[in-house]
N, C-alpha and C positions, 0 to 999 in steps of 0.2 A: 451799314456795318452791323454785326449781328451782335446781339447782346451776351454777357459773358456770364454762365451758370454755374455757380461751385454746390456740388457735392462734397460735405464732411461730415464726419464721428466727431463727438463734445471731445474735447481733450480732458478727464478726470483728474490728470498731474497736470500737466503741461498748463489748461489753461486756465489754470487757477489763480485767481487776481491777484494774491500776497497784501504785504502792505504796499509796495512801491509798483502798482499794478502798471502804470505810464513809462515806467521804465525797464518792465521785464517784458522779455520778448513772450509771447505766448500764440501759438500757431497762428489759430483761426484767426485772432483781431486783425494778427500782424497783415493778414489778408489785406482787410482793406485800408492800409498806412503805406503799397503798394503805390507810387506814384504814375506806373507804367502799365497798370491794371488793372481797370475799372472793371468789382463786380456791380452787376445789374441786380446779380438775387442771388443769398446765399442760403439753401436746404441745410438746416446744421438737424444731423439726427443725435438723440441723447436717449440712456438707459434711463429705467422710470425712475428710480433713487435721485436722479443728480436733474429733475427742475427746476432748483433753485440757482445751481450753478448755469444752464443752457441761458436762463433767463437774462444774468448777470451778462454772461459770454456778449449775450446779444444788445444789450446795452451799452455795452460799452464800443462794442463794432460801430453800432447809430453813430458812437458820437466822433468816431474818426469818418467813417461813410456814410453822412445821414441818406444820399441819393441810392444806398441797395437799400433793398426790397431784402428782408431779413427776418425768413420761418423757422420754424423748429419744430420736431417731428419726432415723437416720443414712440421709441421700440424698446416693447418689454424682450429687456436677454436674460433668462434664467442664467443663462453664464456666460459674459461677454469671451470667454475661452474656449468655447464649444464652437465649434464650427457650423455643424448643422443650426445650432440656433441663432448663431449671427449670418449667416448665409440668406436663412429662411427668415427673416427678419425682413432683410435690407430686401429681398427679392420681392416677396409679399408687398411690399410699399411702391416698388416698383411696376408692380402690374398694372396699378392702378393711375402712375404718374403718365402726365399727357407732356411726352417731349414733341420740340418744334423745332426741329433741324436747321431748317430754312430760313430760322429769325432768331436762332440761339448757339451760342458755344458753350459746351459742356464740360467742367473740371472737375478731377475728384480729386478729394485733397487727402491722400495717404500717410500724411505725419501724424496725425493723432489716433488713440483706440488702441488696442489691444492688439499683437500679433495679426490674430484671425480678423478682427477686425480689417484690418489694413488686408490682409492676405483676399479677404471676401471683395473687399470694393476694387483690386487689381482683377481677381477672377472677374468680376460682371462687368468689367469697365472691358477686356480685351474680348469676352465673349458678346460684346456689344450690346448686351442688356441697360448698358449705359453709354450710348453713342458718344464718347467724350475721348478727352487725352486724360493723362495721369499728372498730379500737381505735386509738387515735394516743394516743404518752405522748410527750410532752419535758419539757426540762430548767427548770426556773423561776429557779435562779439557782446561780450556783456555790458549793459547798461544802452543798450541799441533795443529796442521793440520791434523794428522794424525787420530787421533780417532779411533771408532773399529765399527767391524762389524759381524754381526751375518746373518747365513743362516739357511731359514725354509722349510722343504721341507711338501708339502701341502699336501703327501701320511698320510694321518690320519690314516691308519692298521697299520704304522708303531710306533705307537707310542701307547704304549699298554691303558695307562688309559683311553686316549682317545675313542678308539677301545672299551675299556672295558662299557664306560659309554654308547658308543651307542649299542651296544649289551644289557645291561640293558634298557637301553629306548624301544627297540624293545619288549623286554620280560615282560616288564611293560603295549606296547599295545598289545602286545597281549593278555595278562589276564584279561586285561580290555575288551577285545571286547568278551571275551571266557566268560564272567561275572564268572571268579574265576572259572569256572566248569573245573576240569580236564579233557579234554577230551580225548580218547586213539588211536581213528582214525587217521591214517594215512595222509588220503587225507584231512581231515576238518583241521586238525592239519595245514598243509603244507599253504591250501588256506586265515586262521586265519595271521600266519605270513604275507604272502603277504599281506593282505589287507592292518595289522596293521603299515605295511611301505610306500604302496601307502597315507594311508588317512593321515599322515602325509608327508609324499614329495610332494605329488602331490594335487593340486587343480583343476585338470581334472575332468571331468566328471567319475562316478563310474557308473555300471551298476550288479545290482544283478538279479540274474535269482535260479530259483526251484522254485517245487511245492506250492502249496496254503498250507501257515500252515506251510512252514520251516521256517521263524522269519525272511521277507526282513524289513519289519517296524520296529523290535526290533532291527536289524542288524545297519540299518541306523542309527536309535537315536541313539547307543552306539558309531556309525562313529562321531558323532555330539559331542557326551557328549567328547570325548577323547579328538577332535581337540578345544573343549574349553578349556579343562584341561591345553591344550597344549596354551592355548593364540592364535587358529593361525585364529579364527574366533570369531567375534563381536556381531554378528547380532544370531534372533532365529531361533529353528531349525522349519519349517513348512512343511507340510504336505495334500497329495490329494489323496484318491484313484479316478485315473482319470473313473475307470468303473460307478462310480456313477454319472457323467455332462454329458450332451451331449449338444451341440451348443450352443446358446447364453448365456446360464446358464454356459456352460467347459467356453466359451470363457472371460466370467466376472470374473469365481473365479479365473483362473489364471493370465488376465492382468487386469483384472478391468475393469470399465466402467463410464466413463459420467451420471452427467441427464438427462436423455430423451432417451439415444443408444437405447434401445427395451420400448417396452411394459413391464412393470412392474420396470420399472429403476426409480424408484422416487427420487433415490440418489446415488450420487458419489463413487463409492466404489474402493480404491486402487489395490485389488487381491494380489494373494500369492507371484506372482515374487517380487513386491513393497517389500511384508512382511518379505521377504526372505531376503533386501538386507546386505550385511556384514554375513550371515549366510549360512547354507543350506536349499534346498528343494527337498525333497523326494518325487518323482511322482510314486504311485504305480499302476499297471498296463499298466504301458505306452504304451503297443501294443491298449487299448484301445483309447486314444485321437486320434482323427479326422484328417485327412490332414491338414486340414486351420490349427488348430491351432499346429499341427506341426510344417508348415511351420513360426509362429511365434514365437515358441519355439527355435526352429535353430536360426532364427536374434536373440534372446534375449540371447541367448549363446555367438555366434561370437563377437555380436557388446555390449552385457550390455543393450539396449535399445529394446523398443516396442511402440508399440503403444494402450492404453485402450481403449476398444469398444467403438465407436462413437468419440473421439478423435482423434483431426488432432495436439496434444504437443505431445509427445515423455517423455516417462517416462523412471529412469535407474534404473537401480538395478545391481548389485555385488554380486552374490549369487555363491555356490557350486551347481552341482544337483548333486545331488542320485537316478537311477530308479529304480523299481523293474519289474519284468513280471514272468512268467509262462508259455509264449508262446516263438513259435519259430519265433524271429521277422526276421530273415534271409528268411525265408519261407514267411515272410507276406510281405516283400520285393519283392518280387518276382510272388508274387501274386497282386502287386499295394495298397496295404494295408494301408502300411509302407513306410516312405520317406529313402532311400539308405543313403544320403548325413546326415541326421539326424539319422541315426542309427551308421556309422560311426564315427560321434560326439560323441554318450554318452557311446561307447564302448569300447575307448582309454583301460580303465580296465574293467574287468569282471568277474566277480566270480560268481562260479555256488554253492548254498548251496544246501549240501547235506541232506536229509532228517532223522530222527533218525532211519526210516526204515531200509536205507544203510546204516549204522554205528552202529550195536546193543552193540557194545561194549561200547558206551556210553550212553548207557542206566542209567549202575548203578552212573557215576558220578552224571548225569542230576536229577535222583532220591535223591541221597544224598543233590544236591544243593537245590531242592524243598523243601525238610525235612525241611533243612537248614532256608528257608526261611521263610514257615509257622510259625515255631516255634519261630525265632525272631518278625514277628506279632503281632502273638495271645501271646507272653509271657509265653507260654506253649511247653517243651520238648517236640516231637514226634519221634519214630525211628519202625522204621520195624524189628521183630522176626525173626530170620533165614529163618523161612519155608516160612512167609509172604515176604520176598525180593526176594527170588528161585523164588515161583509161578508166583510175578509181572515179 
C-alpha cells in the first residue's frame, strides 16, 4: 500500500492556535485527527515572517500523528499576492524534490494561503509538476477540530460528464469550422478535429497551407468567429493578402506609419497589427512579405511590440496570427527567401487543406450545403433532379 504525501501552505489565520487551540478546527492539524487517513509525511511550506508559527503548526500535528514524518520548508514570498513570486517559489522547491510514484500518494492541500497561493498549487498539481490529487478540508461545525475532507483527482476522463461535455465542445467546433457540411473524407475530417481543438487550446501561431481557392481566408474567419463564440478573443478579426504591398506601402498597412515616414504619408495611420490587438490577423500569402518586414513580424510576435514606420515610440498589440500560403516556405528557406527562425514561429500548428479535387466524396455534402444556402437567400426552394446531381 503506497504511502500518503501532503503537500501544504502554513495557514497564517486559519491555523492559528487561539486559546482553545484542541477545540478550534484549524486545517492543516485537523489533517492528521483524520481517522480514515493516515499521512506518512507532511511537506508544510511557510513564508519567512511566520517560523514560529510553522513550528507551533507542527507540534501540535506530532501530538495528534506522532507516526507522520512532519517537514517544514521555508519560501521567502515578497508578496504571498503575487503570483509570479508564489508560483516561482513553490516551483523552484519543486525541481529539486525527488517524488516516488511507485511507493507514494501525493495530496496538496488547498485550504490554507492566499488566493494565489491555493491558485499556484491547483496550476502545478494539474500540470503534473506535482503528480498528486487535490485535498479540500473544512470545518463541519464549531467546537469540532476535526472537520472533513474531501479528495479530487484532476484526471477529468475519469469523470464521465465531464469528459462527456468536452467531447461535445469538440463536436460543436468542429461543425462550426466544417460550416455544418457533412463531410465524408477521411483526412479533412481527421485535420477539422485537430484544428477545432488547437484554435481553442492554443493561442500559438496557426499556419494554413493548400492551393489557391481551397478556403485559407474562409478557414480563418470561421477560426475567429468560433474563438469569439467561445469568449477567448476581444478584439476584430483583420485581414491582408500580403501578395498585394510591397515596401513602404507592406511596411505601413501592417505597422503603420507616422507623418512624414515616406512620400505620400500625410497622415498617421495605426496598421493592422495595432487593428488586430485582442483579436486575430490573418496574413494570407505570407511566403509573399519581404525580409525587413519579416523580420518585424518575428519582434512583434515574440515581444507584442513594433515599431510604425518612421517612429522611434513602440506600439503593442496582443493579437493571434493565422497565415495562409500555397507555397513551399521550407524550400524558400533554403533558398534565402524566407527567414527559418520566423517560419518556425508560425508553424508550431499546420494544417494542410485539402482540395475538393482530393476528396470527391464530398462533393455531394458541399452541393447540398450550397442548395441549402441559396435558397434560404433568395427565399426560394432549389434542389437538383436525380439525373441533374449524377451529371454535376
Amino acid at each position: 500500500m503506497k504511502k500518503t504525501v501532503v503537500f501544504g501552505f502554513l495557514g497564517t489565520n486559519l491555523d492559528q492556535p487561539g486559546r482553545a487551540k484542541w477545540s478550534k478546527w484549524r486545517p492543516t492539524v485537523s489533517l492528521g485527527q483524520q481517522e480514515d487517513l493516515m499521512v506518512a509525511r507532511y511537506e508544510l511550506f511557510y513564508d519567512v515572517p511566520y517560523q514560529k508559527l510553522a513550528s507551533s503548526v507542527r507540534e501540535d500535528f506530532l501530538q495528534v500523528s506522532p507516526e507522520t514524518e512532519f517537514n517544514t520548508h521555508q519560501i521567502r514570498l515578497r508578496d504571498p499576492w503575487d503570483f509570479q513570486t508564489v508560483y516561482s517559489g513553490i516551483f523552484d522547491f519543486l525541481k529539486t524534490y525527488k517524488f516516488d510514484t511507485d511507493n507514494e500518494e501525493y495530496l496538496v492541500h488547498i485550504t490554507t494561503g492566499t488566493h494565489v497561493i491555493q491558485i499556484c498549487l491547483f496550476l502545478l498539481t494539474e500540470s503534473r509538476h506535482i503528480p498528486g490529487k487535490i485535498l479540500q478540508t473544512q470545518m463541519q461545525k464549531y467546537g469540532d477540530p476535526t472537520g472533513t475532507y474531501t479528495i479530487i483527482d484532476l484526471d477529468l476522463s475519469k469523470y464521465d460528464m465531464i469528459a462527456e461535455r468536452f467531447h461535445q465542445e469538440q463536436k460543436e467546433g468542429v461543425h462550426f469550422l466544417k460550416s455544418g457540411i457533412e463531410t465524408k473524407n477521411p483526412v479533412f475530417n481527421t485535420m477539422i478535429r485537430e484544428l477545432a481543438t488547437v484554435s481553442i487550446k492554443s493561442k500559438s501561431p496557426i499556419l494554413l497551407t493548400g492551393d489557391t481557392g481551397v478556403g485559407k481566408t474562409k478557414m480563418a474567419r470561421l477560426i475567429y468567429d468560433w474563438k469569439k463564440q467561445q469568449r477567448m478573443v476581444s478584439g476584430s478579426f483583420v485581414e491582408l493578402n500580403c501578395a498585394t504591398l510591397r515596401g513602404d506601402a507592406c511596411m505601413s498597412a501592417l505597422f503603420g506609419h507616422v507623418k512624414g515616414a515616406f512620400t505620400g504619408a500625410v497622415n498617421h495611420r495605426e496598421g493592422l497589427l495595432k487593428a488586430a490587438d485582442g483579436g486575430l490577423l490573418f496574413l494570407d500569402e505570407i511566403g509573399e512579405l519581404g525580409l525587413d518586414e519579416q523580420a518585424m513580424l518575428l519582434r512583434a510576435l515574440e515581444e507584442k511590440r513594433f515599431y510604425p514606420l518612421g517612429s522611434d515610440v513602440e506600439s503593442k498589440s496582443d493579437f493571434q496570427l493565422i497565415c495562409g500560403t500555397n507555397k513551399n516556405l521550407s524550400a524558400m528557406v533554403k533558398e534565402g527567401k524566407f527567414r527559418e527562425d520566423l517560419l518556425a514561429r508560425i508553424q508550431l500548428w499546420s494544417f494542410k487543406i485539402p482540395s475538393l479535387k482530393e476528396r470527391p466524396e464530398d462533393i455531394e455534402p458541399n452541393l447540398d450545403y450550397e442548395l441549402q444556402q441559396v435558397s434560404v437567400n433568395t427565399g426560394t426552394q432549389f434542389s437538383f433532379n436525380k439525373e441533374a446531381r449524377e451529371k454535376f
